[in-house]
C-alpha angles and dihedrals in degrees: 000000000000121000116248116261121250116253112274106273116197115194106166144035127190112236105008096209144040155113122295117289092020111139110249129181119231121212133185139084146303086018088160143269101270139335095290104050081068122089111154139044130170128174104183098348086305114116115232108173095113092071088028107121112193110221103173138319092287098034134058134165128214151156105241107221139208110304133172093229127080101208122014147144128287108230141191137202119182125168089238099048108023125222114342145209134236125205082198132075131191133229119222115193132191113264102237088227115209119224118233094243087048118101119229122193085215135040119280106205109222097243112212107199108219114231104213092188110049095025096229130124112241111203121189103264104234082225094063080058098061113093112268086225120025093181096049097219124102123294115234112189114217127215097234112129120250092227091056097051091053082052087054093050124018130196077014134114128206087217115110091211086057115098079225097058122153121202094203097054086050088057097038094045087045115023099024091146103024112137120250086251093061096040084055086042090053081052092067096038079057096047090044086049097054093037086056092049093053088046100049085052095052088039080056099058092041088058103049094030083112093053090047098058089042093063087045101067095041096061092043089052094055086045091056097042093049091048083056102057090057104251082208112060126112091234084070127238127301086256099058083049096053092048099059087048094064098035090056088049083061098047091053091042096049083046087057105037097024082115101048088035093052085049095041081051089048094046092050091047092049089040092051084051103044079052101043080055091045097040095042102026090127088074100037088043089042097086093062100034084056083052099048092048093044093058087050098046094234086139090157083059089048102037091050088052089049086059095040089057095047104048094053097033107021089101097035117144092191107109101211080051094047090047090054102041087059087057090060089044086056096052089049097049082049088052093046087054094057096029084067095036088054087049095052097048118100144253092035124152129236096259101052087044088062096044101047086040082054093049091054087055106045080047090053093232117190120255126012108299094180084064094040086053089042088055099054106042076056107058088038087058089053092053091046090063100036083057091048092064094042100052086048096055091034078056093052096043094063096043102252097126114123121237120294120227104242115235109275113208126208090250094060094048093061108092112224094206093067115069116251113248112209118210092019128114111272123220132185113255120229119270124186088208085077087072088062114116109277111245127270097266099044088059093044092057095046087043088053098041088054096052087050101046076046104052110027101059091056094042080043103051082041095060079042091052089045088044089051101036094240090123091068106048133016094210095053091244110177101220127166094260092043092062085040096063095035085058085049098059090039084065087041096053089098091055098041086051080051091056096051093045089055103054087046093054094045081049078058103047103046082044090057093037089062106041105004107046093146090072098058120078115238101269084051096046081060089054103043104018129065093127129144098233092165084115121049124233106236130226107277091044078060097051088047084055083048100051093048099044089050091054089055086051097059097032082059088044087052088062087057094240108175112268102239087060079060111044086080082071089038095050083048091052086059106051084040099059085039096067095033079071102056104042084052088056105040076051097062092051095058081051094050093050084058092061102093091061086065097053106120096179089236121151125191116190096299099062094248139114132216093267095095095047088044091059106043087046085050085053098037081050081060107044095049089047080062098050093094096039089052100038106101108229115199103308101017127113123220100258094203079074089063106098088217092056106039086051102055086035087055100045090046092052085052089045094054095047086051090051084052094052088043089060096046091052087047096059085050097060090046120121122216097261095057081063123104103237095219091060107071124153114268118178129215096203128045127179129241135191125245117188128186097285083055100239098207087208135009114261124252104240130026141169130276096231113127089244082052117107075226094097085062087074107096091042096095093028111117084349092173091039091076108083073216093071089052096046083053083051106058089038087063095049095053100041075058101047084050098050098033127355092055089045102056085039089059099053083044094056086041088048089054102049106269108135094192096059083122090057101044095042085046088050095046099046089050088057091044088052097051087054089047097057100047090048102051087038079059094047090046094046089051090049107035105037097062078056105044085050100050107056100070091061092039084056100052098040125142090013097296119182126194089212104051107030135130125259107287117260107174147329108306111237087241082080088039094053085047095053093049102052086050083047088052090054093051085052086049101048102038079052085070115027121348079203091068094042091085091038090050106034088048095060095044091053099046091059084051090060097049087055105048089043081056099050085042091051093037090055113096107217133337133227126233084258090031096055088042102050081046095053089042090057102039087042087051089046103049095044099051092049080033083121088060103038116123139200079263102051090039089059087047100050084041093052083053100051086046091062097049112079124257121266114244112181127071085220087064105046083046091056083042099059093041093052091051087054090044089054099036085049099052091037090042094113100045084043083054092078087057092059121093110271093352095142124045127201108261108196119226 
């Protein structure tokens, strides 16, 4: 392992002082082991390492540039060594510059500084020479416009270098409000200044006046000595003679030393050689140092080099140089060429696309690589979305597509062994059919939308870098080509807004053509469709394409990307969460339709089955499906305002509340063999009669007499067998769907946004009232019609007469077996639902009454015993369904009163009134059923 270097040591410069860009030679130690161990170079805080010339590891030569300090160290940074120290210091001092109307008893050599970066000659302008004031009083600008002082004085300057110059615009332009004392003022510096000038000529002369005459004689002298030799003889001048002398001297000594000479010639040339590689071994080294680093892939090393070269030999005339120099231009033109290869390839990340695109810059490469990159990265994400549906639908067309969940409905997902809680919050139940693969089109959405929140904000933050000019250069330096290319992209920004409205309209488009294909015209249709839409997505698929489409929209937002490139997502979102809607809600209809499968006849104590609580969970299921799809996110608008669809939401709700009362009135219409045998009714709840010595059950065996609770034994007997008990059923359902079930409906549908919740609650109860109606008219028809029917016969039995009949002596059983078939409804009907006994036994009643008011009326004349066995039995009638009577049966009953004749005597009103307590005492248990809560639910 080698031991580290010291830190670079300098001890000496030569010379120690001078103005700024004089050579200067650098001593010291541990200077480094070759040019490029050196990295650093300051001579008074400037840094001069790009003149710096390594000669060896204690000597190095270099220009010593501008600096702001007057004295300060030499120091040295290498890679081996580290940054170094110096125990010497250097002086700069300030060049004393001539004008070039000055005189100089000596030559003043014209200095060109020697720019290394730019690689351009600066020569002093003649014009930075010339005073700033020649006046030497203050210069006081004046506001008078350019343009108006050329109209003054035309093919005339006001600059006192000019041969045009005028003397008038100069004052006017500068000293347009100096006072009458500083203009003279300015007189006299201008005197002083002319009367200097004449002094320090004549001061000049004075001072070289020794080493005029000296040249003078010595001319003189050579003029003499040549008149003397005769210029003119044949013989030739002393000059000519002098000449062959010597020429012969040459000729001998070439003779003698031609060989050593030739070598001595041969050795020089070698030895310059040997010196121009050594001296200038960076170039003539530089070709395959730009191949080494190329290869491994240090391009900073090989571009700084490149610089380096140009700048020293871009302008070169010598022709090895300019040999070599083409070769390096060869190997950059190469390294363009893969730099921009390398640009264009994809994938390719963020960070690899800047540095080769500042490569290219610092390379000057022609064109505008950054566009060329931009354009590119835009076309491949095109293609990437444009593969990604084809291999989708390549995917679909050879059967390798997973399994697709089937839709699950609300109704499937309620399980039928938990008992259904009205009025609780309902939750979906976990269902392991929800784990099944997502269907073609909801992972192509969420595969698309990935490749475009990957992509864009890269391609995005690319086009921001090449707007700033933060692609170009990392320090933010403001060069010539930099400004060049920003001004470039500013001219490029309508066709970058084209690109990303193009790949979010192609995001669009594929979207469409997967779940919206309604929405595309036919040629498009053949460039985005191509999907198997036989089946349709549901509604929770929906809200899954919802939800990821929302989350590329705000990742995109998030960029920063201008609104209106966005609005095409937006408008999807819309369109998508509209029809989210109504698919949701054409679902729940088929699931509603379902309902009646489920029914189970079951009734609880309040006379209803699941059925209710099975509906408005299967439409609460749905609304709260709907809760993300309708929820407006930033941007969004509340799609329930729209008229369209509040209209066809609207019309499918009612729809669906129609579907509902459909089934009801389906299951009503059922026969007994369209019922599942399994299902039989079963009730919770079973009444029970309590007399006045409070009978806490009813005993097991009675007698058959017709006062006897034994004719209550076949009630319960086949009791979802009667097409009546379902009718009763269904009755008690929709009086509950009216009172309860439609109600809590309406403040959900408000709650979620539907602001015809009224309407569609008002349509649907409509609906639920004409079935009711017919339901419970049918119910009435099937029960009251057997006893209507029956009491005229009853009447009549055994040949009675009303005018020739014996003394009443009680109530006849015609009455009785009325009674009890209107006590048996009653049983039937309390069974299902106490709320339906009034509504049903009124009206019952009431038909009784009509009846017995029509046989009165019909009968000709009564007897004394006649009129009192009828008002025995109307009177025993009326007061044990006296609860239930209405304004309608009180006017019947009083209409048959009316046509009975009126009782004269105290002794029959008195047998009137003992037979009625006769009758009310050994009927008193089955009466029992027509008093106010005379019976109470007993649970089984």
């Amino acid at each position: 392992m080698s031991r580290p270097r010291q830190p670079p040591l300098v001890t000496g410069i030569s010379p120690n002082e001078g103005a700024p860009w004089t050579k200067v030679t650098i001593r010291g130690e541990n200077l480094g082991t070759g040019p490029n161990d050196l990295i650093g170079l300051s001579i008074c805080g400037h840094n001069c390492l790009l003149t710096a010339e390594w000669m060896s590891a204690s000597k190095i030569v270099c220009r010593v540039g501008p600096a702001k300090d007057d004295k300060g160290e030499i120091i040295v940074t290498t890679k081996s060594g580290g940054r170094g120290t110096s125990t010497v210091s250097f002086k700069l001092l300030k060049p004393e510059r001539i004008g070039i109307l000055d005189q100089s008893a000596v030559w003043v050599d014209e200095l060109n500084y020697y720019d290394m970066r730019t690689d351009r000659n600066k020569g002093i302008s003649p014009l930075s020479l010339r005073p700033a004031n020649p006046l030497g009083i203050e210069i006081d600008k004046g506001k008078v416009p350019l343009k108006d002082l050329e109209n003054m004085f035309p093919c005339m300057s006001g600059d006192f270098t000019s041969e045009n110059f005028s003397a008038t615009w100069y004052l006017i332009e500068n000293h347009s409000s100096t006072s009458f004392e500083q203009l003279r003022v300015a007189v006299g510096n201008l005197k002083k200044q002319a009367s200097k000038k004449n002094e320090g000529s004549l001061a000049y002369v004075k001072g070289g006046l020794s080493t005029f005459f000296e040249a003078q004689d010595a001319l003189a002298a050579i003029h003499q000595k040549l008149e003397s030799d005769g210029t003119e003889k044949v013989e030739g001048s002393m000059t000519q003679r002098l000449e062959k002398v010597l020429n012969r001297a040459s000729e001998t000594a070439d003779t003698l030393f031609q060989e050593v000479l030739g070598r001595k010639d041969k050795a020089d040339s070698t030895r310059n050689a040997l010196n121009v590689l050594q001296r200038f071994k960076f170039l003539f080294n530089l070709p395959l140092n730009i191949e080494r680093n190329i290869q491994k892939g240090d391009y900073d090393v090989v571009i700084n080099d490149y610089e380096k070269a140009k700048s020293l030999f871009g302008n070169t005339e010598v022709p090895v140089f300019k040999k070599v120099y083409s070769e390096v231009e060869t190997r950059i033109e190469a390294l363009r060429k893969l730099l921009l290869d390398k640009l264009l390839e994809t994938p390719s990340t963020l960070h690899d696309q800047k540095r080769y695109i500042r490569y290219l810059s610092d390379l000057h490469a022609p064109g505008d690589p950054a566009w060329q990159c931009i354009v590119a990265q835009h076309k491949w994400i095109l293609q990437l979305m444009q593969n990604c549906k084809e291999d989708f639908i390549k995917e679909q067309k050879v059967g390798g597509v997973g399994l697709e969940m089937d839709r699950s409905s609300a109704l499937n997902r309620i399980s039928l062994s938990a008992p259904v809680k009205r009025g609780g919050s309902f939750q979906t139940p976990k269902d392991d059919s929800w784990h099944y693969k997502s269907p073609q089109q909801v992972r192509f959405v969420e595969k698309l939308s990935d490749v475009v929140i990957s992509q864009l904000p890269n391609f995005w933050k690319l086009w921001i870098s090449y707007v700033n000019g933060s692609l170009f250069s990392e320090t933010g330096e403001k060069s010539g080509q930099v400004e060049k290319l920003k001004k470039n992209a500013r001219q490029r920004q309508n066709d970058f807004k084209g690109m990303i409205e193009e790949v979010t309209r192609r995001l669009v488009k594929l979207v469409r053509g997967a779940l919206l294909p309604s929405s595309l015209t036919e040629q498009q249709l053949r460039q985005y469709g191509g999907w198997d839409t036989k089946t349709p997505l549901s509604g929770a698929w929906l809200t899954q394409v919802i939800h990821t489409v929302r989350l590329s929209h705000e990742a995109l937002s998030a960029l920063e990307i201008p609104n209106d490139l966005l609005q095409v997502i937006q408008d999807l979102l819309q369109d998508l969460r509209v029809h989210c809607l109504l698919t949701t809600l054409q679902h729940t209809e088929e699931d509603v339709k379902r309902l009646a499968e489920k029914e189970d006849w079951v009734v609880d104590n309040e006379g209803i089955t699941s059925l209710p609580a099975q509906f408005e969970q299967c439409m609460v299921q749905m609304l709260q499906s709907l809760k993300e799809p309708m929820e407006c996110k930033p941007g969004e608008i509340n799609i329930l305002n729209l008229d369209v669809v509040q209209d066809k939401a609207c019309e499918q709700c009612v729809s669906i509340m129609k579907v509902f009362i459909k089934c009801l009135e389906q299951l009503s219409t059922k026969t007994d063999g369209d019922l599942n045998t399994s299902h039989y009714l079963t009730s919770k709840w079973l009444p029970t009669c309590r007399d006045v010595t409070n009978h806490d059950k009813i005993p097991p065996r009675l007698s058959v007499d017709l006062a006897s609770p034994d004719l209550f034994k076949g009630i319960q007997e086949d009791f979802s067998s009667k097409p009546e008990q379902r009718l009763l059923i269904i009755l008690s359902n929709c009086q509950y769907l009216e009172r309860h079930t439609f109600l809590n409906l309406a403040e959900h549908l408000e709650k979620n946004g539907f602001t015809t919740a009224e309407k569609i609650i008002r349509v649907s109860i409509e609906e639920l009232r004409h079935l009711d109606e017919y339901l419970f008219e049918t119910y009435i028809e099937k029960k009251s019609d057997p006893i209507v029917g029956s009491l005229e016969p009853g009447i009549y039995a055994g040949y009675f007469d009303w005018k020739d009949c014996l003394p009443p002596t009680g109530v006849r059983s015609y009455l009785k077996e009325a009674l009890v078939s209107i006590i048996s409804v009653h049983a039937e009907v309390f069974t299902v639902s106490k709320e339906l006994v009034p509504r049903v036994l009124s009206k019952i009643i009431e038909a009784v009454a009509e009846e017995m008011s029509r046989l009165m009326q019909c009968v000709s004349s009564f007897s004394k015993n006649g009129a009192l066995q009828a008002r025995l039995e109307i009177c025993a009638l009326r007061d044990a369904v006296d609860p239930y009577l209405t304004s309608e049966s009180r006017t019947s009953f009083k209409q048959a009163l009316e046509a009975l004749p009126q009782l004269q005597s105290g002794a029959d009103k008195k047998l009137l009134e003992e037979l009625l307590n006769k009758f009310k005492s050994s009927m008193k248990l089955q009466l029992n059923c027509f008093k106010p809560a005379s019976f109470q639910p007993v649970k089984r």
